[in-house]
Phi, psi and omega in degrees: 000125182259168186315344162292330189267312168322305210293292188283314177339310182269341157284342153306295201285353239195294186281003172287297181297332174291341186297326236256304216272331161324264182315303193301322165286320187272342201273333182266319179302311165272010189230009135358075164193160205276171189206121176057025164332095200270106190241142132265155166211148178214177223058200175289356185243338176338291179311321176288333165296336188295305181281319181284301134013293182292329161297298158304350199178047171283143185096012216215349175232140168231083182316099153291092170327047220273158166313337210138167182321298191286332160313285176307332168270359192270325158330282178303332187286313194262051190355091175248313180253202172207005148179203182208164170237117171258161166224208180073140197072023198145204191271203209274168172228119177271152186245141157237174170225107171285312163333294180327299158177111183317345174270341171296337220274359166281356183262313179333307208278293186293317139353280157331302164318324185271355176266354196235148202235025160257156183326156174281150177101046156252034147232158206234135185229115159281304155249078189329151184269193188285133159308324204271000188211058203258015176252025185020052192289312199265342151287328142322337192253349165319317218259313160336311198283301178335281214297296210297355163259350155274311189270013147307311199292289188314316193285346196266329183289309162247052174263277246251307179273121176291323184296139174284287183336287177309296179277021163290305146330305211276324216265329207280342157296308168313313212275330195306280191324304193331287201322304183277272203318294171318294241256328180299328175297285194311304202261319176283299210268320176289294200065086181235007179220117187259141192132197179286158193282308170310276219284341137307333173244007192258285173321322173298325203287328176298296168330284178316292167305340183282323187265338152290308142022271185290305177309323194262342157312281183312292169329295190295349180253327182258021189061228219271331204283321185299292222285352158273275172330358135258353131313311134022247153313328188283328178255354168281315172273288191298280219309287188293001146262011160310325211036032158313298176319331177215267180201137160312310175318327170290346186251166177290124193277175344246044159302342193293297197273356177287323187299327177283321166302359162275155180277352176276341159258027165283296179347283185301320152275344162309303178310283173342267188348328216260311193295331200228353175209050188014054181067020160266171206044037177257002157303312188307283254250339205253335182243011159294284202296318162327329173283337178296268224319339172296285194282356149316283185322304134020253198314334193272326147319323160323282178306318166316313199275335180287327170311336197267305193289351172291276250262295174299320165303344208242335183274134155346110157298149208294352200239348166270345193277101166002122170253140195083000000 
């Protein structure tokens, strides 16, 4: 190929990615709105909100009848809901959780405004996000470095390191450090995530090996094309279907739900889960990434042994070798 055709080749495939990358971020982002919210509602009036709701805005709440009040914050707490409409004594009174997500827990709020012809401020955010971050802007912006630095991680691991064993090393140095350091930036110096400190960076460090991983996994089985095409995904795919920024339930199905099986939005609701709801519902999202991490090694155990049988197959028996 001489340099004119290298040239347009590449300049073809480079504005094809910018197009690619263009839709994977904005195409979700403009297409925002909730679909099957998962609401409690409880009190002597429930059914009926329930049912007018259902009328008004079908597809868009997916209602849970609760026993009472105290049912419904035990919901939102063990993140089942993502809030509630209680009623009864008045007009309905709303429960949000901003902790989950601040943009679900801003549509409640407005909700509430349409239910009630009373003043605002009959709603309650039971689990609050970080006071210092309370539009949950910068735990969003979280999930970019995590990704675009794992797959930093990965290319460089396997470019650079030959060895399984080394790069086995290498990524188990990445996830420790990744790990402690992001979480000293994120919860100590900004502090915009609130929890333990350890157990928050046990969580980064997971992400940062799940996503380097996947690259160096891939890589060893498919060469220079695995270690694109797991870059790739992670970032064309997994980052603008995460919903950090928002909610799954909010993004177009069932891109919502392919994004939590990737690792930056398991990565994203494990963090919630961890930061803000002493770890409930972190099974599901905790064993997404384990599972990257599984078959990552997987592949990279793969790729080693066949690289070897290559290697054996390729050197001369003991019975060709020039004598003398």
């Amino acid at each position: 190929m001489d340099t004119a055709r290298r040239a347009l080749a590449v300049g073809f495939g480079v504005a094809l990615l910018q197009a690619l990358m263009l839709i994977a971020f904005a195409w979700p982002a403009a297409n925002i709105a909730p679909r099957d919210l998962p609401l409690a509602a409880t009190g002597p009036h429930s059914e009926a909100v329930s049912a007018m709701l259902a009328e008004r805005s079908p597809g868009v709440f997916e209602i849970t009848t609760m026993a009472d009040e105290p049912a419904a914050r035990a919901a939102i707490a063990d993140r089942e809901v993502y809030g509630a409409i209680v009623t009864g004594g008045g007009p309905p009174r709303v429960l949000v959780a901003s902790g989950a997500s601040p943009a679900v827990a801003q549509q409640l709020t407005e909700l509430e405004r349409q239910l009630s012809s009373a003043p605002a401020g009959r709603v309650e955010d039971v689990v609050p996000g970080d006071p210092d971050d309370p539009r949950g802007i910068a735990f969003g912006a979280m999930a970019l470095p995590l990704v675009m630095s794992g797959i930093a991680a990965g290319v460089l691991v396997a470019l650079v390191i030959p060895t399984v064993s080394g790069r086995a090393l290498g990524l188990l140095v990445f996830g420790v450090l990744g790990g402690l350091l992001s979480m000293a930036i994120i919860q100590g110096w900004l502090s915009v995530v609130p929890g333990s400190y350890l157990v928050l960076s046990s969580v980064a460090g997971l992400v940062s090996v799940t996503v380097a991983g996947s690259v160096v996994g891939f890589g060893a089985l498919f060469g220079r094309l695995g270690i694109g095409l797991a870059a790739l995904t992670m970032l064309l795919l997994g980052n603008p279907l995460s919903a950090a920024t928002s909610a799954p339930e909010l993004l177009p199905q069932p891109w919502g739900e392919i994004g939590q099986l990737l690792p930056p939005g398991a990565a994203a609701s494990l963090l919630r889960s961890v930061a803000f709801f002493d770890g409930a519902a972190a099974a599901g999202p905790l064993i997404v990434l384990s599972s990257w991490c599984v078959v990552a090694l997987a592949l990279l155990g793969i790729g080693a042994l066949r690289s070897r049988q290559t290697g054996t197959a390729a050197a001369p028996a003991p019975s060709q070798l020039p004598v003398g």
